[in-house]
Every structure is written in C-alpha cells, then in structure tokens.
C-alpha positions in Angstrom: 0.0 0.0 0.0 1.1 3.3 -0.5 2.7 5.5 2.4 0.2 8.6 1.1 -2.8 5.5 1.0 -2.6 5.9 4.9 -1.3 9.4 5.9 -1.6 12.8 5.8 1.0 14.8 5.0 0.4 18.5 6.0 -2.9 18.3 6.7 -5.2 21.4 7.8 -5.6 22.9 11.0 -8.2 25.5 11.1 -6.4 28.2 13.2 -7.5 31.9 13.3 -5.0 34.5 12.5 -4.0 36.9 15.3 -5.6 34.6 18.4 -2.7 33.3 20.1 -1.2 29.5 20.1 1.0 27.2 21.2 4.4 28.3 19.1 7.1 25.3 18.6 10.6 26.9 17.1 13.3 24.5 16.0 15.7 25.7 18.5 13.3 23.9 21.2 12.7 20.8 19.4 15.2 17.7 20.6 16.8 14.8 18.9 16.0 12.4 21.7 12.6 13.5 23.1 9.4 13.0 22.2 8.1 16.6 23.4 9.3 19.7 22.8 11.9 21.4 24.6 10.1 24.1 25.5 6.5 25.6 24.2 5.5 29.4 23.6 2.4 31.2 23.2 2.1 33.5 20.1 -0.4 35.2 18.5 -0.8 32.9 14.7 0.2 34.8 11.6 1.9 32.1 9.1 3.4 28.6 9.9 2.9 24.9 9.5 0.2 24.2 11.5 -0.2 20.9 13.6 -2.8 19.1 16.4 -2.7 16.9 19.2 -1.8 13.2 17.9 0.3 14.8 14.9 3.9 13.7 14.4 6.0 16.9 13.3 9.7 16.5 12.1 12.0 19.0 10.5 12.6 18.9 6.7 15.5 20.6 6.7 19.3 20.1 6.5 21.2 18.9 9.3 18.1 19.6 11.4 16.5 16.4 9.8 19.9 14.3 9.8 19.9 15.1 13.7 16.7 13.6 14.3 14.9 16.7 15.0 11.2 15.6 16.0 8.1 15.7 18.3 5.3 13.7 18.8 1.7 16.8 19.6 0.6 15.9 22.8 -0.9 18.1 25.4 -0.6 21.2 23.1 -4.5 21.1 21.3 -3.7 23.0 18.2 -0.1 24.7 17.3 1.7 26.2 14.7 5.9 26.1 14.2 8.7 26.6 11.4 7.9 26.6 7.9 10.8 24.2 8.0 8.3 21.3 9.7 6.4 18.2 8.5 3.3 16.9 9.4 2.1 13.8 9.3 -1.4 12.5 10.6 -3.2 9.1 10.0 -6.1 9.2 7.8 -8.2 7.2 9.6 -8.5 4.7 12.4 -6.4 1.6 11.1 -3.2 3.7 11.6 -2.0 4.5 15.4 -1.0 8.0 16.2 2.2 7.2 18.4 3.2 3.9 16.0 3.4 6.6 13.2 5.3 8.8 15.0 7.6 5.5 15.7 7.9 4.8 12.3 8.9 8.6 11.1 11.8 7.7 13.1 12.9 4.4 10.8 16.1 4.6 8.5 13.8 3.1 6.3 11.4 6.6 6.0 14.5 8.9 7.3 17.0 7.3 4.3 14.2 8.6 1.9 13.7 11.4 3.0 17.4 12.3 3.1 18.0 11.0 -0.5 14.9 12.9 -1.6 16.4 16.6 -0.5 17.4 19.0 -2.9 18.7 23.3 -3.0 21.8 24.8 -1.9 24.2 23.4 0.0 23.3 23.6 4.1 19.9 24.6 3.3 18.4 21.7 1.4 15.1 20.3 2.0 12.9 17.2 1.8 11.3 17.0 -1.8 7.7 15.9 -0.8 7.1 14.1 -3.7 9.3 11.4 -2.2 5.8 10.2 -0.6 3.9 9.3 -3.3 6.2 6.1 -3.8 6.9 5.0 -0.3 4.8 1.4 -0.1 4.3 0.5 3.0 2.8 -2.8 4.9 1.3 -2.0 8.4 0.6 -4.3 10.8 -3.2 -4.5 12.3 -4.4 -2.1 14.4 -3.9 -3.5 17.6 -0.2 -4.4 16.5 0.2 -0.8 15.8 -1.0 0.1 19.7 1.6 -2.4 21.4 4.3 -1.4 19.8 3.5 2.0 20.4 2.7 1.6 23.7 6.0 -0.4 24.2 8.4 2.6 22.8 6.4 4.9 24.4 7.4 3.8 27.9 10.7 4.2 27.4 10.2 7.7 25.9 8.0 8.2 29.3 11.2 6.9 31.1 13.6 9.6 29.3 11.4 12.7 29.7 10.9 11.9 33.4 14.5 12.0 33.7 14.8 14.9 31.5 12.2 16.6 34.1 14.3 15.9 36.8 17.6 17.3 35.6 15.7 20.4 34.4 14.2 20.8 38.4 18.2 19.9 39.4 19.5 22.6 37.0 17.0 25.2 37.9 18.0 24.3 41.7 21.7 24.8 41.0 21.3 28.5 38.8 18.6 29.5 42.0 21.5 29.0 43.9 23.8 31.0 42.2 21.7 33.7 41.5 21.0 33.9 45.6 24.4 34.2 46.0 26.1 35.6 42.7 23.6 38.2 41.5 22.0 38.8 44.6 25.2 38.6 47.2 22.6 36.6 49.7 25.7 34.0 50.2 26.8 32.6 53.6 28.0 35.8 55.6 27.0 38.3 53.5 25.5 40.1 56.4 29.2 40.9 57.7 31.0 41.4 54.5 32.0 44.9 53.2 31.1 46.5 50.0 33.3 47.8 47.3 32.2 49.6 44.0 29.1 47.2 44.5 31.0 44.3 44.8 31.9 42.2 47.9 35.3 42.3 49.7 37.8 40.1 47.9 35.6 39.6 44.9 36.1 41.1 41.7 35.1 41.2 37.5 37.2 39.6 34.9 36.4 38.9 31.5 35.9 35.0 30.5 38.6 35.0 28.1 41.3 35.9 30.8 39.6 32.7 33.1 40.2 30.6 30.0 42.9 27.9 30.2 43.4 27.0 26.5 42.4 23.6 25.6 44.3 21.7 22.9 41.4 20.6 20.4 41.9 16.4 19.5 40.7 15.9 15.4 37.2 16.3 15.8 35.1 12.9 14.6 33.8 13.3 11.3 29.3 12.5 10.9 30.2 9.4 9.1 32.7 7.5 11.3 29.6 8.2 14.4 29.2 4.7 15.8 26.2 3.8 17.3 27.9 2.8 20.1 31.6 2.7 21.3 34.0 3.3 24.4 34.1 7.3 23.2 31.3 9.0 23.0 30.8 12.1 20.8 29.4 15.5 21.9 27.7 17.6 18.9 26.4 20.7 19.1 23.7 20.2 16.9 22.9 17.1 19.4 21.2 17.2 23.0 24.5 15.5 24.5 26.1 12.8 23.2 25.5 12.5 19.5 27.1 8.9 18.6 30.6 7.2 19.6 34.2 6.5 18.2 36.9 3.7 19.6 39.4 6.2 18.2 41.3 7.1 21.1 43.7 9.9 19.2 39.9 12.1 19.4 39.8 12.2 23.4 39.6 16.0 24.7 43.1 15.8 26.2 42.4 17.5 29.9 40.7 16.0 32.7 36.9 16.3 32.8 34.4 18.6 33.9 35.2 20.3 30.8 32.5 23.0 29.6 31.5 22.8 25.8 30.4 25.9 23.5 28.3 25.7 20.3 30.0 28.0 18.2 27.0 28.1 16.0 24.0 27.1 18.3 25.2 28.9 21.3 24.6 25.9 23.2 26.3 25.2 26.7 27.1 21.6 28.2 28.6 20.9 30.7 30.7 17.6 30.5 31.6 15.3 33.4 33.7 12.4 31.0 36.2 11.8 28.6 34.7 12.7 25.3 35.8 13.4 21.9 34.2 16.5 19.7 31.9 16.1 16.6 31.0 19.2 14.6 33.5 21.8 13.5 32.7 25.2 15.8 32.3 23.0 19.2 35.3 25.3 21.6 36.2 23.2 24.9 36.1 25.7 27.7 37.6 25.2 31.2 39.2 27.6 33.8 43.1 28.1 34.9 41.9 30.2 38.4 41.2 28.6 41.7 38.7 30.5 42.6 36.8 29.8 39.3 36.1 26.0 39.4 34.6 24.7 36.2 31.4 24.4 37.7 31.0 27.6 38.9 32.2 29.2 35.6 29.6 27.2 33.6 26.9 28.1 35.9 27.9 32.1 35.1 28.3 31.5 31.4 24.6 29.8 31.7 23.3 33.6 33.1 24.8 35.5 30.7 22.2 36.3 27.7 23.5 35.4 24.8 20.4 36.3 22.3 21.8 38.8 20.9 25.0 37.0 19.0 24.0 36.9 15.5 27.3 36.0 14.0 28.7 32.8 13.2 31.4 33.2 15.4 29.8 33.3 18.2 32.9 32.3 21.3 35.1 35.2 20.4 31.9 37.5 22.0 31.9 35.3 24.7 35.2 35.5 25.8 34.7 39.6 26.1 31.5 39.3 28.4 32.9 40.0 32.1 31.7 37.8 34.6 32.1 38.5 38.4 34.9 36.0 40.3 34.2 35.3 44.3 36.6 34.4 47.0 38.0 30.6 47.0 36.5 30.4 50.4 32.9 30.8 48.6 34.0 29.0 46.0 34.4 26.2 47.4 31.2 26.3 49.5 29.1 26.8 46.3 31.4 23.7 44.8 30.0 21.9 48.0 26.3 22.6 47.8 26.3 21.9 43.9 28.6 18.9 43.2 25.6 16.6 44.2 23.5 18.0 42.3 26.2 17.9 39.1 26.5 14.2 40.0 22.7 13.5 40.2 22.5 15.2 36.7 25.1 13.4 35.4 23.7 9.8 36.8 20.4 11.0 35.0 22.3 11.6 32.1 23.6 7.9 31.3 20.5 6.7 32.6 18.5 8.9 29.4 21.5 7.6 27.0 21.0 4.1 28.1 16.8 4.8 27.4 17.2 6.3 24.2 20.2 3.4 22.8 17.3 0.7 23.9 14.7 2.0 22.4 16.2 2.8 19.0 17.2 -0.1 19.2 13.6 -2.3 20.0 12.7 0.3 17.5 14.2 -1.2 14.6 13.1 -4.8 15.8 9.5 -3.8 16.4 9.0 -1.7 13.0 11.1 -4.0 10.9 9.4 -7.4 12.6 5.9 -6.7 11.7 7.0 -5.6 8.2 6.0 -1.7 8.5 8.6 -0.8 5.5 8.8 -2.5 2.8 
C-alpha cells in the first residue's frame, strides 16, 4: 500500500489568525525527546500548522539528519517553522504514536534524506518522495503495542529529563541567591566595594580561560552507534554517537565545559569525550577561585540572544563575569557537586533509554513488516 494510502501529510488545521497558540521553534525541538523542549504562546500569523496526535519532524538540512522531531501531545492546536512536516493518520487503522515510531525508521529517514534537494546547508525534503513509499502496516492492535512499548521508554527519558531540568534550575537559584544577589553565607558581615563584595572582583571570560588543545574532531560518518568514546555535537542534546578512536579524546581531565560555536549551546561535560561538529570550543578555567562548575553556571546567566554572528565564542570571551573568594568557591562547589552528580547519573540513565529504544525500535518496526 502506499505511504500517502494511509497518511496525511500536512494536513489542515483551522487556526485563526491573530488569536494566540502554542508556538514550537526548532531551536526547542530535541533529537532524543518525544516533546518539545520548550512551548510558547504567540499570536498565529503564518506557519505549518499541527494538532494533538500529529507527528511533526523537520525537513531541513542537518536539522532532519539530527533527528529533530516531536510527537503533539498536550498542546490542542499549534503552529511552528515553515521548515516542519506533518504527518497525521487518515483514519483509524493507523495509530498516532506507531506513526510517530515509524517517522523515526532509516527506512522513512533514508528517503527522505535522499529525496532533499537546493543549496548546499539549506536543502530540504522533496515531498514528492511520498507518493512512492509502499508500505505494509501491521493491524491495528499491533500498531498500539508497539506503540505503547516505545512509548514507555520515551515516558522513562522525559521523566528523567524533568528531573535534571528541576536539578539545573535548583543549582542556577542557587547561584543567582548568592552571585547576582550577594545573599551567600556571611553576606550580612562582609564589606562592600564599588558594589562588589570584599575580595571579589570582575574579569572577563577569556582571561579565566585555560586553553584547551582541540583532538581531530570525529567526522558525521565515522559516528558509531555505540563505542568506548562518546561524541558531543552541538547540533545534538548530549552525546551525538561514539568512536573507539582514542587519538579524538579532549586531552584535559573532565568537567570540561562545551560551546556551540553556532548554536550557542552550553554543556557541561563530566567524561572523557571526543568532539563532533566543526565550531564546538572546549572551555575550562586556569583560576582557583573559578572552578569549572561555577564558571559554567555564570556563562549559563549570561544572555547570549543577541549574538548573530557565526562566530559566536570570540563575543563570549569579552562578556565580564564576576569572580568570588576561594573560600565561597568552594562552598558553592559543596552545595552543587551533588546535584552535578545526580545530573550526570540522569544523564547515562537517558543515554541508556534512548540506545534501547532505537534499538527495540528497529526490531519492532522491521518485525511486523512496516517498511517494505
């Protein structure tokens, strides 16, 4: 049967212009969960529009390649980037969430890929490709166990996900208390100067920086799917695929801070790891009194909206940042280090989620003969 036989592609939403909507950007849409990042409201103008039990994925070059994705739940009716997908069952015999399990196939993504044309870094899916995907899906009730079996391990990855976002927010409440608003331990008997407290003073990131030599970064096609190394991306959430190459470890001892050039993304990293994309800069701190940790949590309060370029770390560098005494250092280092830990435990719990179910994935789809 064919793919089209089955599904909707882009099918209508009535929305009215001007009320205001659920807004999905790409910047808040992962690679390894099934919702979105993060949801707006916005008053609706233009955009590809999409309804609870839709599967939306991105069309676009590398977002596509990345696995860039969400599964409408919880949202009613949305709208996003012109540079999304949608794809809707036509009728009963097709289940929402196996759908959205089988967007995810190499069988459908391979097609897609092959199908893209334009310019180089901007292509996009041709969505003719559709009309000659056959496909042969099991029954209905097929269709809901399988779904129902990925779908509690994507329930097990965004309750984790949850609980490192509470653990984050914890950590920057903490460092706002005593960083922003100087409510740290004995701030009641500590002098003032130039607004700043006694022994503390501003320095600019780039003279913090201890320089990191950069390993050959790990090109897209030698990512494993799994190995002793794994790979941060910026264009991933975390950890984008592994290498066995050992030449490609970040040559300094972990927690090393990473900085998407392009995507202005900050991670901080508590393993040895080798780099993926070109424009990832490895970031870590030569001062005592400005432990790794705390120097990621300032870089995380800076605002960073505003860097249009494409070199983005060179403004990063100039923002000034504001360096404590060791002593508070390393009580902050104290209070957050659990909580780093926790995060980091969550972490390899997520990875270990999301290898498993790509994994049963595969089996699942491929076993009841979905692709053809």
């Amino acid at each position: 049967m064919k793919f089209l036989d089955r599904i909707l592609l882009n099918p209508c939403v009535s929305m009215t212009k001007g009320e205001v909507y659920p807004f999905i950007e790409m910047g808040n849409v992962s690679s390894s969960y099934r919702q979105p990042i993060r949801t707006e409201m916005k008053p609706f103008n233009s955009g590809v529009r999409f309804q609870d039990g839709d599967t939306v994925i991105a069309r676009i070059t590398p977002c596509l390649q990345n696995g860039k994705r969400f599964y409408c739940d919880n949202i009613g009716k949305g709208f996003g980037s012109t540079e999304f997908l949608v794809f809707r069952p036509k009728d009963v015999f097709t289940d929402n969430k196996y759908l959205y399990y089988f967007m995810q196939t190499d069988f459908i993504r391979s097609r897609m890929i092959n199908s893209m044309t334009g310019a180089t870094g901007r292509q996009r899916v041709n969505n003719k490709v559709f009309e000659n995907i056959t496909v042969d899906f099991p029954d209905t009730r097929t269709q809901r166990k399988i779904g129902k079996i990925l779908s509690s391990y994507d329930d097990l990855v965004e309750n984790n996900h949850k609980q490192i976002k509470l653990l984050e927010e914890a950590a920057q409440l903490l460092y706002k208390e005593w960083f922003v608003d100087f409510r740290f331990p004995g701030h009641e008997n500590t002098a003032f100067v130039d607004g700043l407290p006694s022994g503390w003073h501003r320095m600019t990131i780039d003279s913090i920086l201890c320089k990191i030599k950069r390993p050959p970064t790990v090109k897209k096609k030698d990512y494993l799917p799994e190995g002793s190394i794994p790979i941060i991306d910026q264009g991933k959430d975390f950890i984008a695929g592994y290498t066995n190459d050992q030449d490609t470890i970040v040559n300094v001892k972990p927690p090393v801070i990473v900085f998407g050039d392009h995507t202005r993304s900050i991670k901080y990293i508590q393993f040895p790891f080798a780099c993926g994309a070109d424009g990832t800069q490895l970031i870590t701190s030569r001062l005592p009194e400005m432990p790794v940790p705390l120097l990621y949590f300032s870089i995380v309060k800076l605002d960073l909206s505003n860097y249009h370029y494409a070199r983005h770390f060179k403004f990063l560098k100039a923002e000034t940042i504001i360096v404590p005494t060791i002593d508070i250092s390393k009580n902050f280092l104290r209070i957050t280090n659990p909580i780093l830990r926790k995060i980091h435990v969550l972490r390899t719990m997520t990875e270990c989620s999301v290898k498993s179910r790509n994994q049963l994935l595969t089996k699942l789809i491929t076993g009841t003969k979905g692709a053809k």
